[in-house]
Backbone as CSV, one residue per row, in Angstrom:
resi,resn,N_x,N_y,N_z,CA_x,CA_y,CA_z,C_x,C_y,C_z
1,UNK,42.907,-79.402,-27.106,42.333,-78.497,-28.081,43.418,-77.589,-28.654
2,UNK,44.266,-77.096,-27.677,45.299,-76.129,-28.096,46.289,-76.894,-28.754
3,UNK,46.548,-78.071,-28.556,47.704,-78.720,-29.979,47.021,-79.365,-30.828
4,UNK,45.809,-79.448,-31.276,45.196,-79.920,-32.645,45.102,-78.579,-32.834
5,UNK,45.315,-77.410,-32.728,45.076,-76.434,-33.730,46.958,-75.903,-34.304
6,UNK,47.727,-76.401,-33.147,48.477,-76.046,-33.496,49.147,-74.209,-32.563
7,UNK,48.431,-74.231,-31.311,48.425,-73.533,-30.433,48.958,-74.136,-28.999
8,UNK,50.600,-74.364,-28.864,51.157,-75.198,-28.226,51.175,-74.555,-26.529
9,UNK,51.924,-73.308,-27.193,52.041,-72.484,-25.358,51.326,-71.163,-25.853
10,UNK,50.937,-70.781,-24.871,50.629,-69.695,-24.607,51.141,-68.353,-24.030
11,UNK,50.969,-67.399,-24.847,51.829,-66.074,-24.515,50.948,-65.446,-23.828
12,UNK,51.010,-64.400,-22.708,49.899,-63.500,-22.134,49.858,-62.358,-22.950
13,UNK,49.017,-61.667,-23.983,48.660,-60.632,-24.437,47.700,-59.998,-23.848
14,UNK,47.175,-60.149,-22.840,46.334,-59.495,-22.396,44.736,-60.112,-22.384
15,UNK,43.676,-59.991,-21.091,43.307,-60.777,-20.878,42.256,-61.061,-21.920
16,UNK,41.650,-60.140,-22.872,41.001,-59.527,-23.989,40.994,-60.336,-25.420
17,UNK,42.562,-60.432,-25.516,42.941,-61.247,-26.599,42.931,-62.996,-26.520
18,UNK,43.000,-63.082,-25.218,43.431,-64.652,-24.735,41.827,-64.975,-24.748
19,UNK,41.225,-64.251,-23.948,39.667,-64.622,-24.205,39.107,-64.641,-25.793
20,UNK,39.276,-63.751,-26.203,38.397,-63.890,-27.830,39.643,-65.357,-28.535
21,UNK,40.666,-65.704,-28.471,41.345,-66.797,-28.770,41.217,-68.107,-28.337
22,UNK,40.557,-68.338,-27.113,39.833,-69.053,-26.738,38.745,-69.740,-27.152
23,UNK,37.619,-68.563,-27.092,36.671,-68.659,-28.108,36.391,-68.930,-28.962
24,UNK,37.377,-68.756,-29.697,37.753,-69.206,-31.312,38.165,-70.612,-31.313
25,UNK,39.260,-71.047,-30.657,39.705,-72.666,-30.811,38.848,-73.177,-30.266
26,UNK,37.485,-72.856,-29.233,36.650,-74.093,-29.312,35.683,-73.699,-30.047
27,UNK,35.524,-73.123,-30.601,34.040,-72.805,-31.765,34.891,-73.650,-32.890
28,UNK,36.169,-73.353,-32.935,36.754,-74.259,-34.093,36.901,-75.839,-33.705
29,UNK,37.522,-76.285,-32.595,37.208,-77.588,-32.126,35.829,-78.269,-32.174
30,UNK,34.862,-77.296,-32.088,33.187,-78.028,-32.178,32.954,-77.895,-33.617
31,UNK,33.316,-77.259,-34.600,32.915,-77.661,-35.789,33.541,-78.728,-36.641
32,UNK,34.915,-78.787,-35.956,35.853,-80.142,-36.601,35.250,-81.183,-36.048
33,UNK,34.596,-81.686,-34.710,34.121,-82.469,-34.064,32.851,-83.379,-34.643
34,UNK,32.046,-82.157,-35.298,30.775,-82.330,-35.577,30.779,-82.020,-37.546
35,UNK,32.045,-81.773,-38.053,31.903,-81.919,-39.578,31.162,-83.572,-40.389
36,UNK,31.191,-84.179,-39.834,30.301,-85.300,-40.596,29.164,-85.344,-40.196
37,UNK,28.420,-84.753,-39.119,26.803,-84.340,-39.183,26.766,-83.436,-40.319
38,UNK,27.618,-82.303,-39.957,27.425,-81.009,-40.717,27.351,-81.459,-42.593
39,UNK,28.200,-82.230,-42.374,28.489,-82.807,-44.143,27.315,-83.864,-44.463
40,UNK,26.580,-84.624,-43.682,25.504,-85.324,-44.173,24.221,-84.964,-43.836
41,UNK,24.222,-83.480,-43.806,22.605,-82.642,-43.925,22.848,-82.021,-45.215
């Protein structure tokens, strides 16, 4: 998930930021996953 976005290594910013970044690359991984359902409704 982290190198299809282009998120290779990881830096520690704190545990706050790494969590909400997380969050984000798989909410973004499940909509790239599922764009051709999404595109044929």
């Amino acid at each position: 998930m982290k190198q299809q976005w282009g998120y290779q290594k990881a830096r520690l910013r704190g545990m706050a930021k790494n969590h909400c970044k997380v969050k984000v690359m798989a909410a973004l991984t499940n909509l790239y996953l599922a764009r051709h359902q999404l595109m044929a409704t």
